[in-house]
C-alpha positions as a LaTeX table, in Angstrom:
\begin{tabular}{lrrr}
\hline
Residue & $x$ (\AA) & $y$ (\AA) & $z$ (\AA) \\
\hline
Unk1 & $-44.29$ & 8.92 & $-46.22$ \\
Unk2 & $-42.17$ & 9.93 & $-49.68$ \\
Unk3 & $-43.48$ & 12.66 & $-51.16$ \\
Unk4 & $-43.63$ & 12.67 & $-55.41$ \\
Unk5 & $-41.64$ & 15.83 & $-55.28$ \\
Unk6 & $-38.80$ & 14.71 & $-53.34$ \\
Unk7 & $-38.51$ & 11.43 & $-55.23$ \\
Unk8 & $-36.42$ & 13.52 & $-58.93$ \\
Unk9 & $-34.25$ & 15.16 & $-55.94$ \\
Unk10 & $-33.30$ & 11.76 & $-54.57$ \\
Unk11 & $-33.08$ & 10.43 & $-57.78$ \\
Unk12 & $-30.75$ & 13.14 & $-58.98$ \\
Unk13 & $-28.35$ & 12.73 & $-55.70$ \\
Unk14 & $-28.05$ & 9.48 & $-56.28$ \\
Unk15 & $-26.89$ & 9.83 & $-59.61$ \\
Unk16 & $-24.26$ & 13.01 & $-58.60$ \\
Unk17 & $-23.10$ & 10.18 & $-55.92$ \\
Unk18 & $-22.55$ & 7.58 & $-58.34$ \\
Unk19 & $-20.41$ & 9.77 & $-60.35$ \\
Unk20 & $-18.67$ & 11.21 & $-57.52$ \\
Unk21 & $-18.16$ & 7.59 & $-56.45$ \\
Unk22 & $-16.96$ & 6.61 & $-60.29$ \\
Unk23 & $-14.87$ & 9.19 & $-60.53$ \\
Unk24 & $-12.88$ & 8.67 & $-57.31$ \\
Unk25 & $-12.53$ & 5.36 & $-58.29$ \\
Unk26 & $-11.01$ & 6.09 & $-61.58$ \\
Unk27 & $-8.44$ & 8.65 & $-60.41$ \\
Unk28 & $-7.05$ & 5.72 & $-57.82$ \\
Unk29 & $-7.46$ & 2.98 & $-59.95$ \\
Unk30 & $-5.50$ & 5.16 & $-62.94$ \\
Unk31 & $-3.09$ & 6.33 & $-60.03$ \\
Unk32 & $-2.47$ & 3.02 & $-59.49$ \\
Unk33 & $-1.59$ & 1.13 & $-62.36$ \\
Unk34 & 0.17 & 4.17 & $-64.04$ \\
Unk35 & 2.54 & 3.78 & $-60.41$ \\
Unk36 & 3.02 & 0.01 & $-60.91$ \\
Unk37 & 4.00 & 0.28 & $-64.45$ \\
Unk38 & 6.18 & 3.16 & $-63.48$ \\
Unk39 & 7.97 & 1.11 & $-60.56$ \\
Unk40 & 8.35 & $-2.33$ & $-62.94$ \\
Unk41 & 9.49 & $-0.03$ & $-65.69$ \\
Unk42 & 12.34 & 1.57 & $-63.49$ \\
Unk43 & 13.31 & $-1.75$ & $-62.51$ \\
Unk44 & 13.33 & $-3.18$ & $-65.81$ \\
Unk45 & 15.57 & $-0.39$ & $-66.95$ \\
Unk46 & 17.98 & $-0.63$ & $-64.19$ \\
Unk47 & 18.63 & $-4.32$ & $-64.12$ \\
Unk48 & 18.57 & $-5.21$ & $-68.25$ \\
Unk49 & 19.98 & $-1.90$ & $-69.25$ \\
Unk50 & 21.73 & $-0.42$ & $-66.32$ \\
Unk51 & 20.15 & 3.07 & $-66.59$ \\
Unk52 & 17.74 & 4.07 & $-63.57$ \\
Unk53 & 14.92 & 6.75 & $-63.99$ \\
Unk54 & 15.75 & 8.79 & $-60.89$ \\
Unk55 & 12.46 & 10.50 & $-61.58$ \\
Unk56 & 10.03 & 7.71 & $-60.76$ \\
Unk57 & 11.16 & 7.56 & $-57.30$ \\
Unk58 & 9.67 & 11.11 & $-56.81$ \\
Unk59 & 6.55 & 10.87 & $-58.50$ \\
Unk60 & 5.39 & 7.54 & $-57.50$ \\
Unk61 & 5.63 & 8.69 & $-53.74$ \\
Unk62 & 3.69 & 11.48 & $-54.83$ \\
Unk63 & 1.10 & 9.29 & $-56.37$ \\
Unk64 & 1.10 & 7.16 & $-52.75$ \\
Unk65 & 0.36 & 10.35 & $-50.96$ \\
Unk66 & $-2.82$ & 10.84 & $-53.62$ \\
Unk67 & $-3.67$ & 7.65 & $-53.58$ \\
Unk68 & $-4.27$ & 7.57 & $-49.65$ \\
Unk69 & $-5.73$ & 10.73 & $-49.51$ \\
Unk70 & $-8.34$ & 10.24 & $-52.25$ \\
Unk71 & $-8.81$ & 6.02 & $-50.96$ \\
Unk72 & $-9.86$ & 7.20 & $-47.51$ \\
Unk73 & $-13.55$ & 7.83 & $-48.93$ \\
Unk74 & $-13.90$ & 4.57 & $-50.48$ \\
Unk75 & $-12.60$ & 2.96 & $-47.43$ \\
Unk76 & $-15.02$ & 4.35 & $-45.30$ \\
Unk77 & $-17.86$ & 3.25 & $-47.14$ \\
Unk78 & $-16.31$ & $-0.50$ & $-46.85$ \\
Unk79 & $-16.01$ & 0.40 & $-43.14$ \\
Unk80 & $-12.37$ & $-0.54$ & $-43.84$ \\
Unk81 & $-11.16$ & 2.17 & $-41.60$ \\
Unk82 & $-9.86$ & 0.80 & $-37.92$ \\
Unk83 & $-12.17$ & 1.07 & $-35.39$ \\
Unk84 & $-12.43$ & 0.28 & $-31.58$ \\
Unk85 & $-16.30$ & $-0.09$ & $-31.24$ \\
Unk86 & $-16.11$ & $-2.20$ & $-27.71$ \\
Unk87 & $-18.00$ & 0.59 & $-25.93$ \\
Unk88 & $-20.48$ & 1.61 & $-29.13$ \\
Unk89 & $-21.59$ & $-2.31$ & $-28.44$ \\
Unk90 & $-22.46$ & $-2.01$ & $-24.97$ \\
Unk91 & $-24.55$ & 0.83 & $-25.80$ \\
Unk92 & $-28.32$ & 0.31 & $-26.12$ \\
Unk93 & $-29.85$ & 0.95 & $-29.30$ \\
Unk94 & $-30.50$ & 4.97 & $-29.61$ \\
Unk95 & $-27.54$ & 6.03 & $-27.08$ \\
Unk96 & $-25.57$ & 3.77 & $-30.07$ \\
Unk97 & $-27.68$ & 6.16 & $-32.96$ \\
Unk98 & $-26.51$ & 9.35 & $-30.51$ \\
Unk99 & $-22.83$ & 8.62 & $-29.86$ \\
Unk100 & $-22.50$ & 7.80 & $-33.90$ \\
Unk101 & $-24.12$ & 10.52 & $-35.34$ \\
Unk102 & $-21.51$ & 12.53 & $-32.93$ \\
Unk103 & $-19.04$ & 11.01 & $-34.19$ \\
Unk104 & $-19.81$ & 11.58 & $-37.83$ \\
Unk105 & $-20.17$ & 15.46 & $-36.48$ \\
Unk106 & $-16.54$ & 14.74 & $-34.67$ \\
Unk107 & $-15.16$ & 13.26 & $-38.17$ \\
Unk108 & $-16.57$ & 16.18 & $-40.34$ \\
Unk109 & $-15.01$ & 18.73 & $-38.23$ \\
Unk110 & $-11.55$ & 16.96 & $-38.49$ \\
Unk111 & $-11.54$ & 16.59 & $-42.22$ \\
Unk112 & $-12.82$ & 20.43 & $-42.00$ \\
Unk113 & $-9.56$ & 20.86 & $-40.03$ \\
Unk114 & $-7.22$ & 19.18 & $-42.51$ \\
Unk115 & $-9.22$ & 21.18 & $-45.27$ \\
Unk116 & $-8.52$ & 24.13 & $-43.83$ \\
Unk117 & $-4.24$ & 23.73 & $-42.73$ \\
Unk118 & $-4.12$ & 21.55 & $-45.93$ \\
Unk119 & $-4.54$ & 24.57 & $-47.98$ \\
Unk120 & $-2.52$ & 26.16 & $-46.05$ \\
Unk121 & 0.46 & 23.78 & $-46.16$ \\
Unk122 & $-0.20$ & 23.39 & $-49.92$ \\
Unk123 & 0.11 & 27.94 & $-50.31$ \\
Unk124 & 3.17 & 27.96 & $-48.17$ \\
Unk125 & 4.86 & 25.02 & $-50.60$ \\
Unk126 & 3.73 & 25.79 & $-53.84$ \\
Unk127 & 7.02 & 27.94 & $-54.44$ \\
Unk128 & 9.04 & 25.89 & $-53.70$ \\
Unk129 & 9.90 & 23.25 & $-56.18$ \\
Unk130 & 10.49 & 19.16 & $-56.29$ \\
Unk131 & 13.63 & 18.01 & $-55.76$ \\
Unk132 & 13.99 & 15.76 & $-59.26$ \\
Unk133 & 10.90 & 16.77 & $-61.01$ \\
Unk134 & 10.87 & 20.68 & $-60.49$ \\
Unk135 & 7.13 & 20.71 & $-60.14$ \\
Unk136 & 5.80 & 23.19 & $-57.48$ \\
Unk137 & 6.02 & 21.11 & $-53.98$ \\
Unk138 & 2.54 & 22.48 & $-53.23$ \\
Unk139 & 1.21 & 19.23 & $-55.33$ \\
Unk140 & 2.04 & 16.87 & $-53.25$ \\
Unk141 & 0.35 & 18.26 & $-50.50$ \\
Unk142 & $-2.51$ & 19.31 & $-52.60$ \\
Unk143 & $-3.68$ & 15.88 & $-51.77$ \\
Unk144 & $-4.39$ & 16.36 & $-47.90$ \\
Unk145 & $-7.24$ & 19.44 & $-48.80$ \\
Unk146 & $-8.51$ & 17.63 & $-51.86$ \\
Unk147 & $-8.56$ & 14.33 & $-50.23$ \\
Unk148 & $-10.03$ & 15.33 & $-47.26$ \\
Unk149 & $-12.91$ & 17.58 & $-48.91$ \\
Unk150 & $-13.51$ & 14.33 & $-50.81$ \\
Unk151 & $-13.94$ & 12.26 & $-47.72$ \\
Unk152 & $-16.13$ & 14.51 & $-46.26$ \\
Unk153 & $-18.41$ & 14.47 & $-49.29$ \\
Unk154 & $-18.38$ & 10.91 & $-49.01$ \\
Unk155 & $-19.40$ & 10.72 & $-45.19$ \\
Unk156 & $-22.28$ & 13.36 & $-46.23$ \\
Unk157 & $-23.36$ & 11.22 & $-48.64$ \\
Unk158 & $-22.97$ & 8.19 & $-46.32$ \\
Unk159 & $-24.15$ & 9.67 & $-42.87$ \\
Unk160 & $-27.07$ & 7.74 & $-42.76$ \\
Unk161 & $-25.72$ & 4.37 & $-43.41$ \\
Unk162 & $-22.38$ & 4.57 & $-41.36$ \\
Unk163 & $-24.87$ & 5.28 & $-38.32$ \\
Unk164 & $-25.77$ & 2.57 & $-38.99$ \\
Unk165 & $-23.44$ & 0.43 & $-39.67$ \\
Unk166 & $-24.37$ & $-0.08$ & $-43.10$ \\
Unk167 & $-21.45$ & $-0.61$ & $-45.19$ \\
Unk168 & $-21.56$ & $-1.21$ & $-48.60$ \\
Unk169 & $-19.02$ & $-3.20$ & $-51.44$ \\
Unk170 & $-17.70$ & $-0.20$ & $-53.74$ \\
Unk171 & $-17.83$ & $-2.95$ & $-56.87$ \\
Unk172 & $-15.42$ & $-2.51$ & $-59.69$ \\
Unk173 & $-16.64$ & 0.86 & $-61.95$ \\
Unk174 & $-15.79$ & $-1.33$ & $-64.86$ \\
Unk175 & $-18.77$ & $-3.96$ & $-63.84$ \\
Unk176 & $-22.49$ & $-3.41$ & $-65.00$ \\
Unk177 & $-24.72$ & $-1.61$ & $-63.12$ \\
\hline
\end{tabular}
């Protein structure tokens, strides 16, 4: 039974996850495009003019690394992330509930992990600087902490349904709600 007061708190969530969910979506798809026209750009400029942006190179690796890191979310609500579920089939119905709620409590722990040595990796970097670009070589490892906080926020959000198998289309942000 729902109670009335718990109904503006769902409500509310719902609407942080949407935005949280639109906004992940806009940094990769802007990530994205802003890489592709950076790669066709360099090529146009080597082959009709001969000159090649050694820069581009370095950041759109950079943006790759981003890209992955702040994708894995998304995927996981897709349930686009490889699996081997032979043995979570042959389970009955709540030893399946049991073994995936542990390993939800397995996956949190790991992205804590990554959080965690991620910001580590990124402090130890960050005076160091880029090879081309000079920008501190902490930000390309920024990613792993940032990317994995963001997954876990997305599994939080998603618990519930990835127990249960409930995966859901992430539709384009620009389409109507």
């Amino acid at each position: 039974m729902e109670t009335v007061a718990g109904a503006p708190i769902r409500e509310a969530l719902s609407r942080v996850e949407l935005l949280l969910l639109r906004l992940n979506q806009g940094i990769v798809i802007a990530l994205m495009a802003t890489m592709s026209l950076l790669v066709f750009a360099n090529v146009v400029s080597r082959y009709a003019f001969n000159h090649s942006m050694v820069w581009v190179e370095e950041l759109t690796q950079y943006q790759m690394i981003w890209i992955a890191w702040l994708g894995a979310g998304l995927a996981l609500r897709e349930g686009r992330h490889v699996a081997v579920d032979v043995v979570q089939d042959l389970l009955p119905g709540p030893l399946l509930r049991l073994l995936r709620w542990v390993i939800v409590a397995v996956m949190l722990a790991f992205l804590a992990t990554l959080v965690w040595y991620g910001t580590r990796i990124v402090a130890f970097s960050w005076n160091q600087e880029t090879p081309m670009l000079g920008l501190p070589a902490g930000i390309p490892y920024l990613g792993i902490p940032i990317g994995a906080a963001l997954f876990a926020l997305h599994l939080l959000m998603f618990a519930r349904a990835f127990v249960d198998r409930n995966f859901e289309y992430v539709d384009d942000p620009g389409a109507g709600e």
